[in-house]
C-alpha positions in Angstrom: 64.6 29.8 67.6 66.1 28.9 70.5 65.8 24.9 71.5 65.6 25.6 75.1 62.4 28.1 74.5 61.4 25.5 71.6 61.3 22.9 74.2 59.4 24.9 76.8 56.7 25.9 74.9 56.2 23.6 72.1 55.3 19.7 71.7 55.8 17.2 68.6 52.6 16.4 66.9 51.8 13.3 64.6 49.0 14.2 62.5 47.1 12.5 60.0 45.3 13.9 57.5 42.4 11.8 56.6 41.8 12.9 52.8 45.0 12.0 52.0 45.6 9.1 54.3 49.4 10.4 55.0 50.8 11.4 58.5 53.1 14.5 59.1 55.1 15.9 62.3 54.2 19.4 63.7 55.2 21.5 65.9 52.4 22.2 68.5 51.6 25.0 70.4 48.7 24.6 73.1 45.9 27.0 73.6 43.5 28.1 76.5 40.7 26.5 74.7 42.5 22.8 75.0 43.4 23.1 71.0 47.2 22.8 69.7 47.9 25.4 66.6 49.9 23.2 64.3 53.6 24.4 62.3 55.6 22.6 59.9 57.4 24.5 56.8 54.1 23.5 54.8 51.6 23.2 56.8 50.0 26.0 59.2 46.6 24.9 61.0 44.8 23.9 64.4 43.9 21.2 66.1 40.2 22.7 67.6 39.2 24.6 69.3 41.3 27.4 67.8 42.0 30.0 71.1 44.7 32.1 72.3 48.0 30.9 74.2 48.4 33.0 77.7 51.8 32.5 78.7 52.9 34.0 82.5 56.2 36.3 82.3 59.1 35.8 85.0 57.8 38.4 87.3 54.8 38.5 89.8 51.8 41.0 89.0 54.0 42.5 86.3 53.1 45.8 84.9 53.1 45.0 81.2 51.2 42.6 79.0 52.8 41.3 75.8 50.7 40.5 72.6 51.6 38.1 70.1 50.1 37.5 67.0 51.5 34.3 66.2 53.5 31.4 67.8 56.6 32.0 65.6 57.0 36.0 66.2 56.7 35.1 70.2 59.1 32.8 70.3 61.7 34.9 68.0 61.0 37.9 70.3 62.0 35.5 73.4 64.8 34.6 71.7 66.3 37.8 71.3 65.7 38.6 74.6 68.8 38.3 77.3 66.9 36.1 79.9 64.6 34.1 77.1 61.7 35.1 78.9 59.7 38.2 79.4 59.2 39.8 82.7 55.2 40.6 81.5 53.6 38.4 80.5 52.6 37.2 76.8 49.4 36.5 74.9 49.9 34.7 71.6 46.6 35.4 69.3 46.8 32.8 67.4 44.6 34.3 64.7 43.5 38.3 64.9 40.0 37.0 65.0 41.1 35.6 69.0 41.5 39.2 70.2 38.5 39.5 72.0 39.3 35.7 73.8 42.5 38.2 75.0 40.3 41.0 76.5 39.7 38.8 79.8 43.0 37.9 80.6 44.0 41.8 80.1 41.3 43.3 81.8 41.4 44.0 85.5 44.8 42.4 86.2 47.8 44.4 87.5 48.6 45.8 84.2 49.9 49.3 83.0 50.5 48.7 79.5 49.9 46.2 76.2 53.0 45.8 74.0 51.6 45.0 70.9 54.1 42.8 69.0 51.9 43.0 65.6 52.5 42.4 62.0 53.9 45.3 59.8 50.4 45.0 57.9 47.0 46.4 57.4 45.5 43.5 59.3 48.2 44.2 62.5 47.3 48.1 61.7 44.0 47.5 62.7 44.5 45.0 66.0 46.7 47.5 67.4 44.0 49.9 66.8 41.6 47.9 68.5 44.1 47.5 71.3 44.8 51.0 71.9 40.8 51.6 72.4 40.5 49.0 74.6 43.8 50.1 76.8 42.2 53.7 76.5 38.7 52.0 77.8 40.5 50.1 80.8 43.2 52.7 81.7 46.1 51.4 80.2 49.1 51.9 77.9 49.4 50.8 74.5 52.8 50.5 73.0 53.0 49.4 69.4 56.9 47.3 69.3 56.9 47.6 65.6 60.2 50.1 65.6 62.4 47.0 66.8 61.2 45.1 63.0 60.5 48.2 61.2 61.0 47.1 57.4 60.2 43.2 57.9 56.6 42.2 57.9 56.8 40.9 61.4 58.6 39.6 64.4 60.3 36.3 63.0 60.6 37.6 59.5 63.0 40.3 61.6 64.7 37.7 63.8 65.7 35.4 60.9 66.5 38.0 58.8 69.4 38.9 62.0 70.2 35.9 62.4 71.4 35.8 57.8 68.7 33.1 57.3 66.7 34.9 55.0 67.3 39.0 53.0 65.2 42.0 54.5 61.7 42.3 52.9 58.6 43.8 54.4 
């Protein structure tokens, strides 16, 4: 990842984890409910509320909306991307079970389309699904971005496989 985008949309967390009495660094990502979701290479949590991340794109009113389901795969696909940022803007679930905490922010805006930037999975099957009906119920798009990581189970999985730091897998 990027240490510029790193630095724009992450923060360092001390936690400590009472049943254990030790303390750990995170990386933190903040939410719209005023939680952090929490990353280290062993530890993957929240700081509650759990809630979705609404992050504004480069452009004003833009016509596309792009949704995320984890902090990791949005910040791999802004990576790759020329400008590191998105014209749309971005959603970043944070769990599938924070769609409908998305719905608002989608709904009557100025956009045309979702991007759904979902896992190659059953679970990610099925929130694209429910994406496309709810586009189809408010008159938008839905365009699933799984042919840019076709055969790796999402996002980051692809971006770290191009960047040699892990082989292919899906």
């Amino acid at each position: 990842i990027n240490l510029q985008i790193a630095k724009r949309h992450l923060r360092e967390a001390l936690v400590y984890n009472s049943n254990t009495g030790k303390e750990f660094l995170t990386l933190a990502l903040p939410n719209e409910n005023e939680g952090f979701e929490l990353r280290n290479a062993f530890f993957k949590g929240c700081i509650a509320p759990k809630g979705i991340t609404f992050i504004r794109g480069s452009k004003v009113l833009p016509d596309e909306i792009h949704v995320f389901e984890g902090m990791m795969d949005y910040l791999s696909a802004v990576s790759y991307q020329k400008d590191q940022q998105f014209e749309g803007d971005a959603i970043i679930l944070n769990s599938v079970i924070c769609l409908p905490q998305a719905y608002p922010y989608i709904k009557n805006y100025s956009y045309k389309s979702i991007r759904a930037w979902l896992d190659n999975d059953t679970i990610g099957d099925k929130t694209t699904t429910l994406l496309r009906k709810f586009s189809i119920e408010n008159g938008l798009g839905c365009i699933s971005m799984t042919q840019f990581y076709a055969g790796h189970k999402d996002v980051n999985a692809w971006h770290m496989h191009r960047r040699g730091l892990v082989p292919a897998s899906k």
